[in-house]
Structure formats: C-alpha cells, structure tokens
C-alpha positions in Angstrom: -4.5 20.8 -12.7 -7.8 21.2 -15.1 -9.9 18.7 -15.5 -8.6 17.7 -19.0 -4.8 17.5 -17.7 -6.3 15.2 -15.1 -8.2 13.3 -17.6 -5.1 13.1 -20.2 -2.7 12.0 -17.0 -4.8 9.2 -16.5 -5.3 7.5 -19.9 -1.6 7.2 -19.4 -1.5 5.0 -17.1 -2.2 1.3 -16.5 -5.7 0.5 -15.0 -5.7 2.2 -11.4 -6.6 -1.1 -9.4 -4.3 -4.0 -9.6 -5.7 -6.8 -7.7 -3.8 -7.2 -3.9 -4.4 -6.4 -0.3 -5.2 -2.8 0.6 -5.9 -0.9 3.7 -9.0 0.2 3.8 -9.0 1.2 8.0 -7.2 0.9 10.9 -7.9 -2.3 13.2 -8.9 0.7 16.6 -11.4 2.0 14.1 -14.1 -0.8 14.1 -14.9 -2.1 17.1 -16.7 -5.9 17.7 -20.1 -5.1 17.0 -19.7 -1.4 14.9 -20.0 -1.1 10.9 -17.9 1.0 8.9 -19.1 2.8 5.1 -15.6 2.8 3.0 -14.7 4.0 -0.7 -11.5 2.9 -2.4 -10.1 0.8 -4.8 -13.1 1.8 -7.0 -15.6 0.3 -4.7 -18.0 1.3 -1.8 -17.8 -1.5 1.1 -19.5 -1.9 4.4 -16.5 -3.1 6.7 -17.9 -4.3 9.7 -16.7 -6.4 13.1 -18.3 -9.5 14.2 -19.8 -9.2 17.4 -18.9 -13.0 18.4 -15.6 -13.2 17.3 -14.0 -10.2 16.5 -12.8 -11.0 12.8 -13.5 -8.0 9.9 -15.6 -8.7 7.2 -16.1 -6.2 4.2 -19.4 -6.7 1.8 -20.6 -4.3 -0.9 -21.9 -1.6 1.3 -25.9 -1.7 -1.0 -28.0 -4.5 -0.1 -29.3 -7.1 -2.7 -32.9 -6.4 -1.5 -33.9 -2.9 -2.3 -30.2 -1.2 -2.3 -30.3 0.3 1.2 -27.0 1.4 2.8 -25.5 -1.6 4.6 -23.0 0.6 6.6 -26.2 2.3 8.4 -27.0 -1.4 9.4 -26.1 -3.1 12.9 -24.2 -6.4 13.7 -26.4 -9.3 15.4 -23.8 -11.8 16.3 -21.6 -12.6 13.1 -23.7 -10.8 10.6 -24.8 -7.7 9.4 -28.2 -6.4 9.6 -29.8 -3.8 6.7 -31.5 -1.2 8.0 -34.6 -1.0 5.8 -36.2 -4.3 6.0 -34.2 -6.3 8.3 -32.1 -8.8 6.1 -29.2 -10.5 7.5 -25.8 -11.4 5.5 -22.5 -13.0 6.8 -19.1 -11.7 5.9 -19.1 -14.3 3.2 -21.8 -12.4 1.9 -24.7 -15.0 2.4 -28.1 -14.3 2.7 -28.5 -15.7 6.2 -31.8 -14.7 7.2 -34.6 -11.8 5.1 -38.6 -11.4 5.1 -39.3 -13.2 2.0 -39.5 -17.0 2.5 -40.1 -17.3 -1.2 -37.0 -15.4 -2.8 -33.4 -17.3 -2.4 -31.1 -14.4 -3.5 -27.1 -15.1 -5.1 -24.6 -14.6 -2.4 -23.7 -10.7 -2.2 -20.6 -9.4 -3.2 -17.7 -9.4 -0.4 -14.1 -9.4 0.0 -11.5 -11.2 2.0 -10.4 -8.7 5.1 -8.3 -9.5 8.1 -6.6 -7.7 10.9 -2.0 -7.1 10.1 -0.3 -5.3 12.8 -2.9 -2.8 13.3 -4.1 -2.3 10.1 -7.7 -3.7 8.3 -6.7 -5.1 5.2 -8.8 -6.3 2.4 -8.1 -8.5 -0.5 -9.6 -6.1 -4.2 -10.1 -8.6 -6.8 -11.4 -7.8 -10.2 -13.4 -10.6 -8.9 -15.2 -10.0 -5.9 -15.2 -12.9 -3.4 -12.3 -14.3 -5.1 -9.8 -15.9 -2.9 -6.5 -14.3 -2.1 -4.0 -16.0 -3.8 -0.6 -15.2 -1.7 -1.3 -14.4 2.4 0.7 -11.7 4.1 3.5 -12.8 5.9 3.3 -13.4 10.0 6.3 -11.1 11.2 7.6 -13.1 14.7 9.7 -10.2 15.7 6.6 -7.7 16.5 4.6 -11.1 17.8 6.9 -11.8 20.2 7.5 -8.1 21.4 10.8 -7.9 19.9 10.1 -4.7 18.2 7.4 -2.7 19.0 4.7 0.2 18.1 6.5 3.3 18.2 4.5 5.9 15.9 2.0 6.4 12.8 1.6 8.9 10.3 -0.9 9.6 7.8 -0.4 11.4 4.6 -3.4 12.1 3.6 -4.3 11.9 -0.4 -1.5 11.9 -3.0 -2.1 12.8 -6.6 -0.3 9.9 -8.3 -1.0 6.0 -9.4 0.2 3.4 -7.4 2.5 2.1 -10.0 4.6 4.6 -9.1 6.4 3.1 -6.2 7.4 0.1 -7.9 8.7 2.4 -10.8 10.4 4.1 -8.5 12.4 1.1 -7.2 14.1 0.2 -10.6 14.8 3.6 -11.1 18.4 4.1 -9.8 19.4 7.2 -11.9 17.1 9.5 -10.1 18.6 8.8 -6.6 21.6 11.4 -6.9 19.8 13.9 -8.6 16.2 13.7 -6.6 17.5 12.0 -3.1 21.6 13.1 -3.0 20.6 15.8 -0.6 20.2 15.7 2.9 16.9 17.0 4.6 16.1 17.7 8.1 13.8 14.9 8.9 10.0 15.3 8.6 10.3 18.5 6.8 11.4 19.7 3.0 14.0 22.2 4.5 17.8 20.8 2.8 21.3 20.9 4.4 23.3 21.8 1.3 26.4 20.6 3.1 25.3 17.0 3.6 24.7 14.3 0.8 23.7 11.1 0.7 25.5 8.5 -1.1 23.0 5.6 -2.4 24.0 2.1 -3.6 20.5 0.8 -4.6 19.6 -2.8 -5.8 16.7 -4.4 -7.1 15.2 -8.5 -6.9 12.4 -10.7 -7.4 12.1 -13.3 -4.6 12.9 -16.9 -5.5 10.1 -18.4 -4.1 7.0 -15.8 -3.6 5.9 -14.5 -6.9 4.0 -11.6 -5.4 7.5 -10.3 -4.1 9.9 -8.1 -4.8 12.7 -6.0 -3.3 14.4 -2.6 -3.6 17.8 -2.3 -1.2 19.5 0.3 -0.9 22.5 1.6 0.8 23.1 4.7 2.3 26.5 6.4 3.3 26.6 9.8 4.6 29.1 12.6 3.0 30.0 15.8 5.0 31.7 18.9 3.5 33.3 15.7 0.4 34.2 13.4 3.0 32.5 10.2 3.4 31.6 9.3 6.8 31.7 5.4 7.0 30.4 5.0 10.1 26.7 6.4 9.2 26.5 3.9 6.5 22.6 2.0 7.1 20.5 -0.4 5.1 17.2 -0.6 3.9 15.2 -3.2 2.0 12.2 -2.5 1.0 9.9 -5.9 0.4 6.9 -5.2 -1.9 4.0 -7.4 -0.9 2.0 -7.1 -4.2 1.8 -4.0 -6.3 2.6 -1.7 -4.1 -0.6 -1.4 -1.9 1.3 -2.9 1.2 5.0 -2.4 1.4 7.3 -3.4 4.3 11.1 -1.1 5.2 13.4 -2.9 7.5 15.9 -0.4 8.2 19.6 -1.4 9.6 20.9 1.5 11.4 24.2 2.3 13.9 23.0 3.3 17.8 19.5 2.7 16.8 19.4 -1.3 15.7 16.3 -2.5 14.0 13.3 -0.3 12.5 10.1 -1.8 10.5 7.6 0.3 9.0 4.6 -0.7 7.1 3.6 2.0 3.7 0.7 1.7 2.4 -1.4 3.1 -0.6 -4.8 2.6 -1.0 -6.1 4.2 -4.1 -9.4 6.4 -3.8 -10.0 7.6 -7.0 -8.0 6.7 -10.0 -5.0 8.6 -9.5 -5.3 9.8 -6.1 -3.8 7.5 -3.1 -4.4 7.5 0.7 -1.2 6.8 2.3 0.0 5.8 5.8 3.3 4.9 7.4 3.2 2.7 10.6 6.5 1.6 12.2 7.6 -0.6 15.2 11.0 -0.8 17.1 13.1 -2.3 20.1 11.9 -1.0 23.4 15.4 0.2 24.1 15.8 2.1 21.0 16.1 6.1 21.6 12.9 7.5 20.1 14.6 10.4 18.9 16.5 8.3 16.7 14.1 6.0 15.2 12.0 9.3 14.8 15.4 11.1 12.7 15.4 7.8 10.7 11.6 7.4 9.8 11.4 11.4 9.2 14.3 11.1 7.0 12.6 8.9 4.7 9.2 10.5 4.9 11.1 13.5 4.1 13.2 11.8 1.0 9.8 10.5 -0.1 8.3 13.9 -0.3 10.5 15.1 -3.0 9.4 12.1 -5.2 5.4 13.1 -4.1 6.6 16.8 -5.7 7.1 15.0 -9.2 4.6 12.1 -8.7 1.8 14.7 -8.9 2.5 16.4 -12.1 3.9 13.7 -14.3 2.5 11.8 -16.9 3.4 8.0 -17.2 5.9 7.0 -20.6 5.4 3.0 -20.7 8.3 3.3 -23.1 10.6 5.8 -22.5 13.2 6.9 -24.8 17.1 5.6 -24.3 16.1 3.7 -20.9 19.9 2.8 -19.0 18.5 0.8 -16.4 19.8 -2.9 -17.6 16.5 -4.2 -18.3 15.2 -4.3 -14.7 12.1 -1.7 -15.3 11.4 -4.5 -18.1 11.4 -7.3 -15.6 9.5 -5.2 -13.4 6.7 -4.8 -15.7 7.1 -8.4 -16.3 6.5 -9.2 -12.8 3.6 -6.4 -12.2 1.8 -7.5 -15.1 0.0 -10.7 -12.4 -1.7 -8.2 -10.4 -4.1 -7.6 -13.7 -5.1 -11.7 -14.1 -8.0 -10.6 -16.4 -5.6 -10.3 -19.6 -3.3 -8.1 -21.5 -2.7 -4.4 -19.7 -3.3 -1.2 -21.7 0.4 1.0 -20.8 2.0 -2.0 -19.0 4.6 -2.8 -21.5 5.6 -6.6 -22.9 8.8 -8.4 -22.2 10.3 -6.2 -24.9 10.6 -2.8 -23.0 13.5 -2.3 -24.0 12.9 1.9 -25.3 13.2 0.8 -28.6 
C-alpha cells in the first residue's frame, strides 16, 4: 500500500497501544547477566537479566545522563551499567550508583517484565513504571508437567491493529463465509470437499475484568454429512486487549492442547506475532501438529483481510446482538487516560 493508504488506514483506528502485557522476547534469549535493545509498543527498551537472580527488567533503553544506549551497557550484579560514563540503574529504574556526587537524578523510566511459560513479558503503560493492574494467571497443568512444550512458531510482522482479534471474536457472521472451509494444516491450500461447521460464543468473565472469552465449536462435514465424532472445542481466553491470548483446545485421540498468541505491536499498525503451545507427553505429535496447523492455517485467511481493511467503529446494519457493543465497552479500560478516538460508546448500536 502507498504511504497515504497507510496513513488514511491508520487514522481509522483506535490508538495503536492499549495498555497490557506484551511480549517483547523470548525467556532463552537473555541470559543472567546479558542486555537486550527492543522496539515495540511505541517504545525503545533495554531488557536486561539480573546477574544475581535471574529476574527481567526492562528500562528506557537512553540513559538520564547524556542519552547513551543502555542496551550496549553490561549487568554488574542486579543492575545495569551505561556504557559512556559508567552510571548504574536497577530494574526499578533507580539511579543506584553515577560520577556526579552532586546531581540526584528522578528515577528512569522502566516497565514491569517477568518470565510466562517461556516468554519475556512486559507490562506497556501510558504510564511508565506504573503498576500492573491484573497479573497473568499461573497455569498448574504445564507446572506440574501435565502438558508440556511441544512446538513454537513465529509469524513474523502482520499489517493489521491489534484490535482486530477481539473484533474478530464477536464477529460470528464471518465464520461460514471466511472459516467454512477446510485447509490442509499449516498451509492456504483448501479441500473443497470438507467444511467446518462452527458454533461460536462469546463472554466477559464474572470476576476478572481484564477477561474475556470467544468459544467455539467445531463439527466436521464431509461430502453434506456431518461427522459427529470430529466435533472439538476451543475457548479462547483474552488476557487483556489482545497482546496475550490463551487457546485450550478439546480434541478426540489427541486430549488437551494450550497455545499461547501473542501480538506485540511494532509500529502502529504492524504486529509481531508468535504461537507457542504445550501438550500431554503421550499425545501423538502429528496430531497436536494437524490441530495447531489447522488453526494457524484458519487464521491466515483472516491475516489476508486484516491487511487491507480499514476499521468502521460503526458499521452500518450491525446483526451481532449487541455483543461488538459490549466488547467495545469492555476494551475501552485498556485506554485509562480518557475517552478513545474510533472506540465507540455504549450506544454502538449502527445507528
């Protein structure tokens, strides 16, 4: 697209960075001891590993001093060292030790970031150094071995806003018309003679107002007859806007699959995505491989639209029974700072 189509998709759109956790790495990246120079989310962060301990920490990557590249820095101990005249800061972004016994600088800008199943994530707040307000959940089943890591994919930069996915969850019309036809996993190729019957649902969680939840329902139908015994589950649980979502799949001769997606946006309409996903031991891994590539493959044809569209905050003769509404309703917390240019009020109702 030109740089104007870009530009007009864009203004279309909500702000690109709704406050949540992102990942910005994965956990085998850093080692105790290494730094790390990271843009998203509209920032550029030094993520680095404490030497004593292990934990992340993620600080804005310029020093206070004179501006110098933290990530060119080393770690001494639990803090990070700037390579130009020596000054120290901690992952709370504290001045901990520098040259100049007579200047007592403000604490530098950081972000909350811990270690999740493999993954480095960091809490973006419009206020930097704010604290997190919801944690992500502990998940006993991979703790205790009960499912384990079985495969990772990354796909690279996506042309779309992350809003996307969560518009996509209330969305049931699109499902028979983008998603009724069967694709050989991991790839675009179709089996016309195969279609997927979907029976998708939609929640808010009673008790965790950062969650929501998109079920669905899938039943396979061969040649018009409907083959009950194919029939798995899904539920998708969003852990915020979007930036961190969770699949636990349900499926016969396989058993249990859960698969972490996430999007971290690195420009304003352009998202680094990953897909990491854990299983029983005993699970065949051609299987759990047919079920993850099935999706992947099911979420490609959404990408091919993603890319190219334009956002419609209101658009005309919506039949969705007010959940895209409620949706925006609930969205609408991961921007704290204030009313949301393109994220509609209670009343999006089309009219």
């Amino acid at each position: 697209m030109s740089d104007y189509a870009v530009n007009r998709r864009e203004h279309t759109y909500p702000p690109p960075y709704p406050d949540g956790w992102y990942r910005v790495a994965a956990s085998r990246d850093i080692r105790p001891g290494e730094v790390r120079y990271v843009e998203c989310v509209g920032e550029q962060i030094a993520l680095f590993r404490r030497a004593t301990d292990g934990k992340v920490a993620a600080v804005d990557a310029f020093c206070p001093h004179q501006g110098a590249n933290l990530a060119d820095g080393v770690v001494k101990g639990d803090r990070l060292q700037c390579p130009f005249h020596g000054w120290q800061l901690d992952g709370h972004g504290r001045i901990r030790s520098h040259s100049c016994a007579d200047v007592q600088p403000l604490a530098h800008r950081h972000w909350e970031a811990i270690d999740y199943y493999g993954m480095i994530m960091m809490y973006r707040s419009a206020r930097p150094g704010a604290q997190a307000p919801y944690r992500l959940p502990p998940l006993p089943e991979i703790d205790n071995r009960q499912l384990v890591l079985r495969g990772q994919y990354d796909a690279g930069n996506v042309d779309m806003h992350i809003i996307e996915f969560a518009e996509n969850s209330v969305d049931f019309q699109h499902f028979s018309e983008l998603h009724g036809v069967m694709h050989i996993p991991w790839t675009n190729i179709r089996l016309p003679w195969i279609r997927i019957r979907h029976r998708p649902s939609w929640s808010l969680d009673d008790t965790r107002e950062h969650v929501s939840y998109f079920g669905d329902e899938a039943t396979l139908e061969i040649g018009g007859r409907i083959i009950d015994r194919s029939r798995s589950r899904a539920l998708i649980t969003f852990l915020g806007p979007g930036s961190i979502v969770k699949f636990d799949f349900s499926v016969p001769r396989v058993g249990d699959i859960t698969m972490f997606q996430s999007h971290t946006p690195v420009e304003a309409l352009k998202q680094r995505v990953t897909f990491r996903w854990f299983a029983a031991r005993r699970a065949p891994r051609i299987l759990v491989s047919y079920v993850v590539g099935n999706w992947i493959s099911q979420w490609r044809q959404d990408i091919a639209i993603w890319q190219r569209k334009i956002y419609r905050p209101r658009p005309s003769r919506p039949m969705d029974d007010g959940r895209r509404g409620m949706m925006h309703k609930w969205y609408r917390q991961f921007y704290p700072d204030g009313p949301v240019p393109n994220l509609t009020e209670d009343n999006d109702d089309g009219s």
